[in-house]
Phi, psi and omega in degrees: 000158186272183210219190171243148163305178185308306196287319166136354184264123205320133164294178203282306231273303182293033182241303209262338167316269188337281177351303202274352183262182185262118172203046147309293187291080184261353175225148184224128182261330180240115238203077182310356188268337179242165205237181180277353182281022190231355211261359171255349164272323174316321201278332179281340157300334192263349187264339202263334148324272213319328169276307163342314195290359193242018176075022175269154172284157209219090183257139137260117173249119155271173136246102206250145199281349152330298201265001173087018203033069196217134206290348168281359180215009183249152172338090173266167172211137142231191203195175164178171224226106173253076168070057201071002124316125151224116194270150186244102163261152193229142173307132183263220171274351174303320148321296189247164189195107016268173189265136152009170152207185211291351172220017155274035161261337170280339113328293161312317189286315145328326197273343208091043168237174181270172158273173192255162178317298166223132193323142112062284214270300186328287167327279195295349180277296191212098190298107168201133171092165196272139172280334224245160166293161162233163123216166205239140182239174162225183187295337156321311176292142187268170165292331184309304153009264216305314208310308188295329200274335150323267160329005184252304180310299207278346168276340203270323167269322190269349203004093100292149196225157175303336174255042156288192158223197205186131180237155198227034161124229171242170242289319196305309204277321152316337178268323183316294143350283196299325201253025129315302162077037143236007157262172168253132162292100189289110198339168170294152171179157170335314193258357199202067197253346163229054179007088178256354239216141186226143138225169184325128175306131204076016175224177186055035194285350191282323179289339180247154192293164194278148201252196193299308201303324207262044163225025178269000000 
């Protein structure tokens, strides 16, 4: 992630971002890029804001099938609260594969995100500088917000789809996740062992554990 100056003070470039985006628009009621099959990942996001803001981490991992649904090679965001900021990274091409192209990098940018600092090639010659899209949110902006213009990048650009799944850090943020009740907790297995992995309510169902109810 980029940094504050030497002095403590919001860089110049990252000043003048905020300036230019709108942040007016603090609530969305209607959102054309997503459907209502997305409204249980928004509210889990908007809550993992919310803690983020108390200095807990603020991760995403999909697995999308895109991407061959493999946590190495599909979309992630983290995220973190910088002195009344909060930047936000969405994975670039040092990440995915397959990779972006020009334009739908040109459509992230459209959206309000920034580009990255440095190519690919750059990045691995010399780890320096952001590989990753940006974008800056302040407190003003609700969490739902923020939750949706993520899920708005990753449908629109990443076509992730409902029938991905998606992790939110580790077993601590899974459980957290879980005891939500709006998501599905994806059974134990080799590949998923201390069952961090989610999907969407109402799908997968032979993979997720069975919740209270369905012993009721």
């Amino acid at each position: 992630m980029s940094r504050l100056n030497q002095d403590g003070t919001l860089s110049t470039n990252k000043f003048s971002l905020l300036k230019e985006r709108s942040i007016h628009r603090l609530q969305v009621n209607e959102n054309p890029m997503l459907g209502p099959q997305w409204q249980a990942l928004v509210k889990v996001i908007a809550e993992l804001l919310e803690s983020a803001k108390a200095g807990a981490t603020f991760e995403i991992q999909s697995y999308a099938k895109r991407y061959g649904s493999s946590p190495y090679t599909s979309p992630y965001i983290q995220g973190r609260w910088e002195i009344g900021i909060f930047e936000v990274e969405l994975s670039g091409n040092l990440q995915l594969v397959p990779q972006l192209d020009k334009y739908e990098e040109d459509v992230l940018e459209f959206l309000g995100w920034n580009r990255p600092e440095v190519s690919p090639e750059e990045f691995r010659d010399n780890p320096g500088g952001n590989p990753n899209f940006t974008r800056y949110f302040v407190p003003e902006h609700s969490t739902e917000f923020i939750a949706e213009v993520i899920l708005s990048a990753l449908v629109t650009v990443n076509h992730v789809d409902e029938q991905d799944f998606w992790a939110f850090g580790g077993k601590r943020s899974a459980d957290k996740v879980d005891g939500m009740g709006l998501m599905g907790r994806l059974k134990y297995s080799q590949g998923n062992p201390d069952r961090v992995i989610f999907a969407l309510p109402g799908f997968h169902a032979e993979l997720v554990e069975p919740s209270n109810e369905d012993h009721l």
